[in-house]
VOSE-176790 format. One record per residue (C-alpha): chain; x, y, z; residue in one letter. Coordinates in Angstrom, 3 decimals. Layout:
BEGIN
r unit->A, X->X, Y->Y, Z->Z, code->A
...
% end
This chain:
BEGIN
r unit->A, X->29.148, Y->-12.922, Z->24.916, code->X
r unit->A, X->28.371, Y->-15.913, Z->22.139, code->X
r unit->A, X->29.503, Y->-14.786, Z->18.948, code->X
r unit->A, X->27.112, Y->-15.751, Z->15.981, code->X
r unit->A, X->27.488, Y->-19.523, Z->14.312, code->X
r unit->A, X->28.676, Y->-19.085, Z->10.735, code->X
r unit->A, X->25.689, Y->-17.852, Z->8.344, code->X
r unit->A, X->23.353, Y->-17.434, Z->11.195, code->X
r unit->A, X->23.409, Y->-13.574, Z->10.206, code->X
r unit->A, X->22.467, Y->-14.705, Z->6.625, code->X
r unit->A, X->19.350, Y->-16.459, Z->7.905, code->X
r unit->A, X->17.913, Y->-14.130, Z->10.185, code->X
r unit->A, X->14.851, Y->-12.507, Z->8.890, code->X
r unit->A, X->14.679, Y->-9.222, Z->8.119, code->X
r unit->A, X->12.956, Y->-6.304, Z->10.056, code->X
r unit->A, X->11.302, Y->-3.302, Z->9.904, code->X
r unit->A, X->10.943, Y->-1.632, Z->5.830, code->X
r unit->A, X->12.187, Y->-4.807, Z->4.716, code->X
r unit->A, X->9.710, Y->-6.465, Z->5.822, code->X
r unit->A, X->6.079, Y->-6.220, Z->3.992, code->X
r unit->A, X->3.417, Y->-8.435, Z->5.671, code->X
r unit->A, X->1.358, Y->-10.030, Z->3.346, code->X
r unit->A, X->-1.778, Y->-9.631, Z->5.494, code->X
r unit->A, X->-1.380, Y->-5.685, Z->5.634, code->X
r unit->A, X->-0.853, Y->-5.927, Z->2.426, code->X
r unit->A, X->-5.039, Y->-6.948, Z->1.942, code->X
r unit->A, X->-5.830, Y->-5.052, Z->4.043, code->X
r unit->A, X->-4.549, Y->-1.994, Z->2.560, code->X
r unit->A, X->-5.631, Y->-3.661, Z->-0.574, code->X
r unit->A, X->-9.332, Y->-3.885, Z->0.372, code->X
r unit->A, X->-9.288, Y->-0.008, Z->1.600, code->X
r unit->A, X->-8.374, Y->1.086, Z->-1.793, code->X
r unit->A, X->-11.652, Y->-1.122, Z->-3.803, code->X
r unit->A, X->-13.664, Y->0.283, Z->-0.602, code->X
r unit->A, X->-12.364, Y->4.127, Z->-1.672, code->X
r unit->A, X->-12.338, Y->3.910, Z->-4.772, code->X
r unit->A, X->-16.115, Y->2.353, Z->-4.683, code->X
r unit->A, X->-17.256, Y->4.788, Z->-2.586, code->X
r unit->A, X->-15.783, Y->7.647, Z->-3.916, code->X
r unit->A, X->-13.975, Y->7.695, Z->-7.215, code->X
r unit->A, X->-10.652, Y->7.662, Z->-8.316, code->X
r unit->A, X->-10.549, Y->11.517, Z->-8.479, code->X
r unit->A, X->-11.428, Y->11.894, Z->-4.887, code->X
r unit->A, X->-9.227, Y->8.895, Z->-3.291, code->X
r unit->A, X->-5.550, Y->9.994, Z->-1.663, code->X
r unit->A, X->-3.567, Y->8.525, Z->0.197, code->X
r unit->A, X->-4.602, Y->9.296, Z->3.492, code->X
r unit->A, X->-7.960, Y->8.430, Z->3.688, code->X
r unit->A, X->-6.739, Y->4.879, Z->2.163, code->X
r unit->A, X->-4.499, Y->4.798, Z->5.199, code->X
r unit->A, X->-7.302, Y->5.684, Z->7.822, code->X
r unit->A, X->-9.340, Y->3.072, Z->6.229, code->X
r unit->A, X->-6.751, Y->0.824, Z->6.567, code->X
r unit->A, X->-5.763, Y->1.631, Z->9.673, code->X
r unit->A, X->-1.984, Y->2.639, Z->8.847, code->X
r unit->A, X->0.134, Y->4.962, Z->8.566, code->X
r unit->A, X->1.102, Y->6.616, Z->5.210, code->X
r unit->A, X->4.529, Y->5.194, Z->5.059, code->X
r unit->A, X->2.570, Y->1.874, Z->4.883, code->X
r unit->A, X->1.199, Y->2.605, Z->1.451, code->X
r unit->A, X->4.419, Y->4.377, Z->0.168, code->X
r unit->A, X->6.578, Y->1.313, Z->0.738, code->X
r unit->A, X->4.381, Y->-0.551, Z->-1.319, code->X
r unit->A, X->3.700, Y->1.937, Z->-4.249, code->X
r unit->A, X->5.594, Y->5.493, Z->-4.915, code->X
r unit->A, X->1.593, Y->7.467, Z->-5.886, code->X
r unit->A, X->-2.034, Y->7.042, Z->-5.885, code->X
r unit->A, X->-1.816, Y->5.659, Z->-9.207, code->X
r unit->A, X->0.300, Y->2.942, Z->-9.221, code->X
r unit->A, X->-1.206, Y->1.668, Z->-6.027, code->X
r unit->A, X->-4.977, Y->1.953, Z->-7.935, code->X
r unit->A, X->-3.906, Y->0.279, Z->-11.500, code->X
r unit->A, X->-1.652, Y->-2.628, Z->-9.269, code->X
r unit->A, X->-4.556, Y->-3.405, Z->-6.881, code->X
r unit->A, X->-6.740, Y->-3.155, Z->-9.701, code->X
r unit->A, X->-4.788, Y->-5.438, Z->-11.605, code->X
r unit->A, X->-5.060, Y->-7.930, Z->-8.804, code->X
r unit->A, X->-8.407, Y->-8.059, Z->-8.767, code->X
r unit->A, X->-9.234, Y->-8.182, Z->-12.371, code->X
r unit->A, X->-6.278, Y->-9.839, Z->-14.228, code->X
r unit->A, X->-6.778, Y->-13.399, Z->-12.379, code->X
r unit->A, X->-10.415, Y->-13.269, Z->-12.919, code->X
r unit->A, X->-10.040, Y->-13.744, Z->-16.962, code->X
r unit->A, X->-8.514, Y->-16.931, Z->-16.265, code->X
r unit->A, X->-10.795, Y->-19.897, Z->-18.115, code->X
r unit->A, X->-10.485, Y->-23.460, Z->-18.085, code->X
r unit->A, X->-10.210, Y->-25.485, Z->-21.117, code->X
r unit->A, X->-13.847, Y->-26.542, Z->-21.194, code->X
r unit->A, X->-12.805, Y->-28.494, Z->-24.365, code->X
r unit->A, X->-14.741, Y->-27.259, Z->-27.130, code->X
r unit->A, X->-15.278, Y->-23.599, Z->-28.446, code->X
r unit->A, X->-18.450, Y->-22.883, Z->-27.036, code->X
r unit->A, X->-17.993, Y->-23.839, Z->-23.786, code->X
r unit->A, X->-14.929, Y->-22.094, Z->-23.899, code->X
r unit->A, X->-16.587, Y->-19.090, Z->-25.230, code->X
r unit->A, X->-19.884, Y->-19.317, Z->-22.625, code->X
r unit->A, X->-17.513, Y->-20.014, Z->-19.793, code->X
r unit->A, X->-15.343, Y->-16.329, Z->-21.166, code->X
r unit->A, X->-18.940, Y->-14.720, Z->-20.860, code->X
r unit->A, X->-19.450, Y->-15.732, Z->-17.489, code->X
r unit->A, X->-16.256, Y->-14.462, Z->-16.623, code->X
r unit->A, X->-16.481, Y->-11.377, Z->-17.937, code->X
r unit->A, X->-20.007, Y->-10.900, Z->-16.779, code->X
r unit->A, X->-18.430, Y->-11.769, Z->-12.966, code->X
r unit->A, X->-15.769, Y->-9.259, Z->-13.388, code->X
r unit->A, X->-18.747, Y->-6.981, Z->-14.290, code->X
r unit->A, X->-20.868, Y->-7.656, Z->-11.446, code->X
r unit->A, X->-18.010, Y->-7.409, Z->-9.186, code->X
r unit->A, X->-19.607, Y->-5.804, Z->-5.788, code->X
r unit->A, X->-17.023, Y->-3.292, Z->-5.470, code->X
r unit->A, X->-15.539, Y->-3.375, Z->-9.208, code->X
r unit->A, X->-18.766, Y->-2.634, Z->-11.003, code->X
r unit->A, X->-18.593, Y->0.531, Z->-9.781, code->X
r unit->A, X->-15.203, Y->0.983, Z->-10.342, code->X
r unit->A, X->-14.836, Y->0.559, Z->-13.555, code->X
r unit->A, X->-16.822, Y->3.227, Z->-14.692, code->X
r unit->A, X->-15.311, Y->6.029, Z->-12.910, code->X
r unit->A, X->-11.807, Y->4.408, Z->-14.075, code->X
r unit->A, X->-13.084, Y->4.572, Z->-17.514, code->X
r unit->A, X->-13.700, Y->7.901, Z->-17.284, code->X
r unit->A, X->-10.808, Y->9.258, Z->-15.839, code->X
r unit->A, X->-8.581, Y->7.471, Z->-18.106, code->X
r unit->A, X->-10.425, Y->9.189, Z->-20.869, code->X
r unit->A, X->-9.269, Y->12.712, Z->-19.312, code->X
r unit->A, X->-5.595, Y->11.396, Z->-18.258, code->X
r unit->A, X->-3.941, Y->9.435, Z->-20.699, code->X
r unit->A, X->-1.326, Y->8.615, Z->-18.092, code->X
r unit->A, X->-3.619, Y->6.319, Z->-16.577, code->X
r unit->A, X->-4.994, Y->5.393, Z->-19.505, code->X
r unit->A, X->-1.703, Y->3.898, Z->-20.632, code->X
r unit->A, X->-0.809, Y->2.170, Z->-17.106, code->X
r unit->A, X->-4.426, Y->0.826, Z->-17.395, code->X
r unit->A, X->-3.974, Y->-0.775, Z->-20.545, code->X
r unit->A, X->-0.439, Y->-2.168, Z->-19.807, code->X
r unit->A, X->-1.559, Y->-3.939, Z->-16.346, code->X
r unit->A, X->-4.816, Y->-5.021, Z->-16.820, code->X
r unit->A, X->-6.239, Y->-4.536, Z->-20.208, code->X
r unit->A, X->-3.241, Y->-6.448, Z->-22.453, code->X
r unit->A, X->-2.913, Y->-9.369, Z->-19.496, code->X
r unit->A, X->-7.106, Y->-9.658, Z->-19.885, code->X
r unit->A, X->-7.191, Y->-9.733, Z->-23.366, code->X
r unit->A, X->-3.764, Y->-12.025, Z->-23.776, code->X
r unit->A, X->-5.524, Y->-14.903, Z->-21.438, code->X
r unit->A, X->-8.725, Y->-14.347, Z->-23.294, code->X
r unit->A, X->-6.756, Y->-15.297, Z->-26.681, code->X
r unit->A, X->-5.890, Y->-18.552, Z->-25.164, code->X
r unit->A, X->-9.250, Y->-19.364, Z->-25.805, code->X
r unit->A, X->-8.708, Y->-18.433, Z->-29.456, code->X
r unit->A, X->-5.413, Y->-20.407, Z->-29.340, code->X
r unit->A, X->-7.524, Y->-23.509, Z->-27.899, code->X
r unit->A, X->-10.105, Y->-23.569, Z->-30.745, code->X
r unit->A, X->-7.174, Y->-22.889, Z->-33.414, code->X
r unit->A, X->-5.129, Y->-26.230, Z->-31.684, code->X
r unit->A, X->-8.608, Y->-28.148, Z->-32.194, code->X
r unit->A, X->-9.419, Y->-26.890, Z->-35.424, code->X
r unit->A, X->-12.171, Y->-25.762, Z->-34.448, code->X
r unit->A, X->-11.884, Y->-22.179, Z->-36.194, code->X
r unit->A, X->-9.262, Y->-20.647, Z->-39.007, code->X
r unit->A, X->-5.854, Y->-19.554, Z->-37.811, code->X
r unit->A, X->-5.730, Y->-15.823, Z->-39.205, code->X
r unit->A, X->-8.674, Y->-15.157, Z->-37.183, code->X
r unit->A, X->-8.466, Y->-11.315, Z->-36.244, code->X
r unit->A, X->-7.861, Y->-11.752, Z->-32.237, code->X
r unit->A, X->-8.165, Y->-8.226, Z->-31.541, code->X
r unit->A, X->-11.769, Y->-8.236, Z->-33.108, code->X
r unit->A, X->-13.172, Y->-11.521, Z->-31.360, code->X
r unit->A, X->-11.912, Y->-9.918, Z->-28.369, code->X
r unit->A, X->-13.742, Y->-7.387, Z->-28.520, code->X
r unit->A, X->-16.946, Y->-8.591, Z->-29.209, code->X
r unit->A, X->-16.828, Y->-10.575, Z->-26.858, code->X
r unit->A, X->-16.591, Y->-7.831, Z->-23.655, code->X
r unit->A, X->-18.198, Y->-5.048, Z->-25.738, code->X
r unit->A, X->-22.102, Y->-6.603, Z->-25.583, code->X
r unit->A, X->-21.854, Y->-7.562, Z->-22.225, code->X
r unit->A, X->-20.594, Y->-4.231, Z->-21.017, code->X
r unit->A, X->-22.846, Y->-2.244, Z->-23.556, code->X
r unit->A, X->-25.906, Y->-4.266, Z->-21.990, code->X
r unit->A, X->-24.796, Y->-3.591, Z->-18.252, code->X
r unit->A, X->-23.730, Y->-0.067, Z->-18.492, code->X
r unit->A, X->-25.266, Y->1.495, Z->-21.403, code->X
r unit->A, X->-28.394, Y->-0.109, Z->-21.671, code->X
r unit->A, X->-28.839, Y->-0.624, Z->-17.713, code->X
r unit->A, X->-30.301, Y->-3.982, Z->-18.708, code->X
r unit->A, X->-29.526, Y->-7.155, Z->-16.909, code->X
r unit->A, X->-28.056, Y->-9.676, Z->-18.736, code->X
r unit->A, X->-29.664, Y->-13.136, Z->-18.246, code->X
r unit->A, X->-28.441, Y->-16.864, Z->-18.801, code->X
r unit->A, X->-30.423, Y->-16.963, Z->-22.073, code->X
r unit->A, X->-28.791, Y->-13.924, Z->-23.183, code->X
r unit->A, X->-25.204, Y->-15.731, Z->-22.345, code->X
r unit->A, X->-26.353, Y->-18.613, Z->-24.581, code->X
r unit->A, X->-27.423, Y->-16.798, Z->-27.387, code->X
r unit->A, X->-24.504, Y->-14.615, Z->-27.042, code->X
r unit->A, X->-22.233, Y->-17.756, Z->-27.342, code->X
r unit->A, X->-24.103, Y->-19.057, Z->-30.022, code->X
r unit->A, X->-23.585, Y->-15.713, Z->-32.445, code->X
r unit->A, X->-20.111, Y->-15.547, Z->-31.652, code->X
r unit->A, X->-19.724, Y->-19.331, Z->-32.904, code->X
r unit->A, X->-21.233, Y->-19.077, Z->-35.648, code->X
r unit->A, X->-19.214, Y->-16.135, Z->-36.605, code->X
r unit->A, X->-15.846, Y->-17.786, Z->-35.536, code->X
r unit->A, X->-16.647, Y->-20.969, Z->-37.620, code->X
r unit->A, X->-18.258, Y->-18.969, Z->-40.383, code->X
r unit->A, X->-16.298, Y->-20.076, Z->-43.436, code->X
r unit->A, X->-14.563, Y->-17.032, Z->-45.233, code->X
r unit->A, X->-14.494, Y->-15.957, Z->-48.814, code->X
r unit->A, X->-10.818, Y->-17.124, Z->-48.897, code->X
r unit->A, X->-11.667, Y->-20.487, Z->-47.423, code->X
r unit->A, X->-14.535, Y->-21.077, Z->-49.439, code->X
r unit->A, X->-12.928, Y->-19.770, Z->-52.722, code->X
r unit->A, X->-10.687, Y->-22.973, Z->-52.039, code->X
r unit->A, X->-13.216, Y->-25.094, Z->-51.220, code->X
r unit->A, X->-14.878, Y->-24.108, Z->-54.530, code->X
r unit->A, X->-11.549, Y->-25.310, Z->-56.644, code->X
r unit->A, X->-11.003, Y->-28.402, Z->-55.313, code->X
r unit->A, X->-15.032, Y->-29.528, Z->-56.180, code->X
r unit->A, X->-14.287, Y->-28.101, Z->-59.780, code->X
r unit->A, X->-11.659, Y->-30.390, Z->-60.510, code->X
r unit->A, X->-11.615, Y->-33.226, Z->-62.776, code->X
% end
């Protein structure tokens, strides 16, 4: 019998529960959206993700310890990356290519009709609600203010603008459109869109324009 060369047990690769294969990993991944599209957050479990997947329950368990945590992480997969936007170099096409993105997110096959239902059970289960907002709602809105941050750098726009606000208004129309008004929003909306939110971004403000005001009354 060979005995083992020194640090070849380091290096062998674990088995078995240690090991958790990417590609399962999607898979599973894409049987949650596919539940949850089909049939809501309230009706999903476990085991019909599993039969979808076409694994066993442990499968799911060693990735995430409940329903929820597996929703708001594969969730979170999906929608955090897609608020990424490029430094377009200017704050309108930073702000038109934000719209886009958002408006993608929105029209996601599977995620457009999750969102909804996710909406509305976080409204009755403030559990969620919170786990929501910590995994995909802050990380969206803190790679949206990089846009803010981009336009500050230039000096494009003031540096006390109110982030939370711009935010916002910049999700709220496209989702009111989409959702509430069940009317499709169009490329000439986008640019007219972008072109409001500016104008109100470079807008000057009483403060800055109270200053402006002294300096042209001086002698």
């Amino acid at each position: 019998m060979t005995a083992d060369r020194p640090g070849a047990r380091a290096r062998r690769t674990p088995s078995g529960a240690a090991v958790l294969r990417q590609e399962l990993t999607e898979t599973i991944t894409e049987a949650v959206l596919d539940e949850l599209a089909e049939h809501g957050y309230g009706r999903l479990s476990m085991d019909a993700v599993a039969r979808r997947a076409g694994v066993g329950k442990s499968a799911l368990y060693r990735r995430w310890p409940s329903k929820q945590d597996m929703v708001v992480d594969v969730v979170s997969r999906l929608s955090v990356p897609m608020a990424e936007v490029p430094d377009t170099g200017s704050l309108r096409g930073d702000v038109l290519a934000t719209l886009h993105a958002i408006l993608d997110w929105l029209n996601h096959p599977r995620f457009g009709r999750v969102l909804p239902d996710l909406l509305a059970e976080a409204v009755r289960g403030p559990v969620l609600a919170d786990a929501l907002a910590a995994h995909i709602g802050e990380p969206r809105r803190t790679r949206g203010a990089a846009v803010l941050d981009r336009a500050i750098a230039r000096g494009e726009i003031s540096g006390d603008v109110d982030r939370d606000v711009v935010l916002d208004l910049l999700a709220a129309p496209l989702y009111w459109r989409l959702r509430g008004r069940h009317t499709p929003v169009t490329p000439e909306y986008l640019e007219s869109l972008a072109d409001a939110l500016v104008r109100m971004l470079t807008a000057p403000t009483p403060s800055s324009a109270g200053r402006r005001g002294s300096r042209g009354t001086r002698s």
